[in-house]
N, C-alpha and C positions, 0 to 999 in steps of 0.2 A: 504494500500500500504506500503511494506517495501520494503528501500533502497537496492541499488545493489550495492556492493563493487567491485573497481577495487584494485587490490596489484599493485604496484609500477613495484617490477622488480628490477633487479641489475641496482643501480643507477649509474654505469657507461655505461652500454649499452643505448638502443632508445627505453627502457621502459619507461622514464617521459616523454620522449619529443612526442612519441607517444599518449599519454593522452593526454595533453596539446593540441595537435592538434586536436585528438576526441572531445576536452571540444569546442574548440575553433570552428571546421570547422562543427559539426554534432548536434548543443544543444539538440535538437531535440530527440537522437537516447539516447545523455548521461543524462539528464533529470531524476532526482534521482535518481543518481551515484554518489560516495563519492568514493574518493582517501585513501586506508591506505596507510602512506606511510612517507618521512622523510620527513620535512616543507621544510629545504633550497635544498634540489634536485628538489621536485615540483617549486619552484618559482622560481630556474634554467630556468625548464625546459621551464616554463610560460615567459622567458624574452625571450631563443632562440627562441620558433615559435612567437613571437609577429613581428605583420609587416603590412604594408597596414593600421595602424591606429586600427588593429585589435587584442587585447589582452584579456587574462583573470585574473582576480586575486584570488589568494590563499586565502579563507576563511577558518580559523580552526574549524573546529566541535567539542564543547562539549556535545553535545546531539546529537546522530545521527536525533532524530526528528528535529533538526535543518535543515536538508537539504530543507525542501519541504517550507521554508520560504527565502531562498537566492535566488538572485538575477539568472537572466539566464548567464548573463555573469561572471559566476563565475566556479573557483574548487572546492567547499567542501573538506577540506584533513581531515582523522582521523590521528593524528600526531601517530606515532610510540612512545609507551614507549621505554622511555631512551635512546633517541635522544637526543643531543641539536641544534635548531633552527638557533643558534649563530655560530657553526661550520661548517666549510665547506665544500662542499660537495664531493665525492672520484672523483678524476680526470677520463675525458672519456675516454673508450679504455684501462683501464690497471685493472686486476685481483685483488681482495683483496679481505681479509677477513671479513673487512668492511661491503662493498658491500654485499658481503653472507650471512652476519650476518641478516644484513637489509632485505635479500630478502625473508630470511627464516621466519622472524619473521614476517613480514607481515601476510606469509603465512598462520603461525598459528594462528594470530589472527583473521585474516578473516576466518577461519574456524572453529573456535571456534564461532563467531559470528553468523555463518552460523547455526552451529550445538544448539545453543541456539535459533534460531529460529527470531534473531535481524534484519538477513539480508535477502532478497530473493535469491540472485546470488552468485557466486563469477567470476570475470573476473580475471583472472591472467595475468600481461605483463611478457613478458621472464625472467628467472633468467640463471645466464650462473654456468654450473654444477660443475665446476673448482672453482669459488667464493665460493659456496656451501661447495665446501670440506673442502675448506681452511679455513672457518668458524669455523672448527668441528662439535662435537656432540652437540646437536643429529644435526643438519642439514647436518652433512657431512655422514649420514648412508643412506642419500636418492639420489639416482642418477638425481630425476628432481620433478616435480610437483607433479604426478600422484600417485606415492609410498611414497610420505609425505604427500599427503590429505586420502591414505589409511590406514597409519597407526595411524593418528589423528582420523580419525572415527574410526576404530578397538578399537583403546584405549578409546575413548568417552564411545563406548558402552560396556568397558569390556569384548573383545572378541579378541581373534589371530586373525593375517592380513589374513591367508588364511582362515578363515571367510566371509571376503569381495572381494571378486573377485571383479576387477575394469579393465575396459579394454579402451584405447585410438582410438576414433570416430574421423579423419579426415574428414570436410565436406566440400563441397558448395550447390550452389543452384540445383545442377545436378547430386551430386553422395555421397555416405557419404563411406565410409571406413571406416571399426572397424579390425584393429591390434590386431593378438594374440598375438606378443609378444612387450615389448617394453625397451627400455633404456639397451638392452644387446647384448654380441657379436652375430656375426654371427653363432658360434656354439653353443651357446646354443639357438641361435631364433630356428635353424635348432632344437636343442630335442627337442623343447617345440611343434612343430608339431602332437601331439598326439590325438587321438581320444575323450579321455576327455579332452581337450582342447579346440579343436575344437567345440566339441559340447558346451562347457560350454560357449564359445565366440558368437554362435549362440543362444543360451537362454537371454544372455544378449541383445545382440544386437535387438534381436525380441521384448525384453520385451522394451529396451528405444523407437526404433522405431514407435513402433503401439504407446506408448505417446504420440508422436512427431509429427508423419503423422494423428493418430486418424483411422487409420486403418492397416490390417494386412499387413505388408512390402514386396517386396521382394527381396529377398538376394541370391546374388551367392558367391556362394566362390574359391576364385583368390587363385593362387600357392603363392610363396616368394614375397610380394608386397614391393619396397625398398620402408624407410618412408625416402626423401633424395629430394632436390632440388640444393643444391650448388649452388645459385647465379644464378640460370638459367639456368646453364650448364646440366641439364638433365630435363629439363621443365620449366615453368615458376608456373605452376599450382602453389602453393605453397607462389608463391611470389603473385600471382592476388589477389587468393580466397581462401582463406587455413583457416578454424578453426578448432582446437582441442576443441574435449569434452569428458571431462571423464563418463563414464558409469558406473554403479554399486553403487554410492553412495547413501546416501542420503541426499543430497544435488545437486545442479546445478554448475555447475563448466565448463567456457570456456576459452580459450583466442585463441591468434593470432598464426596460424600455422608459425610462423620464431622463429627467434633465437633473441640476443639480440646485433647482429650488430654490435660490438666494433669497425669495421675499418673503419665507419662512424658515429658512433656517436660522438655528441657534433657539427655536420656541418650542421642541420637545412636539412637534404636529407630523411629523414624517412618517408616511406610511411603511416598513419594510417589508410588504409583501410583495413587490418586485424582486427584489433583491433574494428573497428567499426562493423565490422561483426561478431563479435565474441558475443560485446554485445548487437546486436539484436536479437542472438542466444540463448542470454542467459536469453533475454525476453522472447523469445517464449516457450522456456523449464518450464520456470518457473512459466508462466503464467503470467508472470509480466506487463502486458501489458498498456500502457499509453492510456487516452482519446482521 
């Protein structure tokens, strides 16, 4: 059994505190899972959801084989190189490069980790794309998740991105949706409608699926599908039961279909039932499955 990493997330959004409630409300589901991520934003996070007598505490990992001897009321964190512990952590709700920095670098190291073969999963909490930028290079060349886990694998194996077509799997328990385009305007989603596109979205798709299901899938293909919830005001979907999963890697890669929330976070209001679906998701994909 190897561990499943969760990344952190822009630690100004309800990327900790999200966790912290996963750790807290589901042991069960998080059950070797280790947080990469900054020490004082995780135990932030672990003081906001603490309530009802019901709390976790921050254990640091220096062995990731450390995880499967801790305690169940615990976080496992892999602390982030060149953090300090001591510092405090970026205020909720406001943009920085901080933050981006953090979010990024998670990033890559859980995917480095990944791609060494140390981890089974990776769950990603939201990073917000603006921190990202702010951050710079290289995390500010990538518009969100999906195109900085492609281009770390591209680069792992020594090969061009477009090498690795990778494409974003919206799911639940009733429908999965794979996006041909993603993180771009409306006119170029509209070029990228092309024949081999299309087809190449449907190779993928067919090849994760029958993984997935354990048999041949099937798939119809929808006109312009908006990838879009705004708070509810055009579904709820999104907000219930929403996981992203990237397709094409090699590697397991999920998280939670929302954003990183900034106009509630820090007020104890975050749902973690994305989050929790995403890493049962990211059992099943991976095989990773507990006794």
């Amino acid at each position: 059994m190897r561990p499943m990493a969760i990344t952190m997330g822009d630690a100004a959004g309800i990327g900790p505190e999200i966790i912290a409630k996963a750790f807290r409300d589901a042991p069960l589901d998080t059950r070797g899972c280790f947080v990469a991520g900054d020490l004082a934003t995780m135990r932030r996070a672990t003081a906001l959801v603490a309530g009802n007598g019901v709390s976790a505490e921050v254990v640091v990992l220096e062995d990731l084989q450390q995880i499967w001897q801790c305690p169940p009321d615990c976080i496992p964190v892999w602390p982030l190189a060149g953090t300090d512990p001591a510092e405090a952590p970026v205020a909720f709700g406001q943009l920085s490069a901080r933050a981006g920095q953090m979010a990024g670098d998670c990033v890559v190291w859980a995917t480095q980790a990944a791609l060494r073969g140390e981890v089974a999963a990776l769950v990603t909490a939201p990073l917000n794309k603006a921190a990202l930028s702010l951050a710079g290079l290289p995390h500010a060349a990538f518009p969100g998740h999906t195109e900085m886990l492609q281009a770390l694998v591209a680069q792992d194996r020594g090969q061009a991105i477009d090498q690795w077509p990778v494409r974003m799997m919206l799911a639940n328990d009733e429908l999965r949706v794979v996006l041909l385009s993603i993180h771009v305007s409306l006119r170029d989603a509209l070029a990228a409608v092309t024949f081999e596109n299309v087809l190449q979205s449907l190779q993928i798709a067919h090849h994760a699926l029958q993984q997935l299901l354990g048999r041949a899938p099937r798939i119809g293909v929808a006109g312009l599908n908006p990838h879009a919830g705004e708070t509810g005001l055009f579904g709820r979907e999104e907000i219930d039961m929403g996981v992203n999963v990237t397709l094409g890697l090699p590697l397991v890669r999920t998280s939670p279909d929302h954003g990183t929330a900034f106009d509630i976070a820090g007020q104890g209001l975050a749902d973690p039932a994305s989050l929790v679906a995403a890493i049962r998701m990211a059992r099943q994909l991976s095989g990773n499955l507990l006794p």
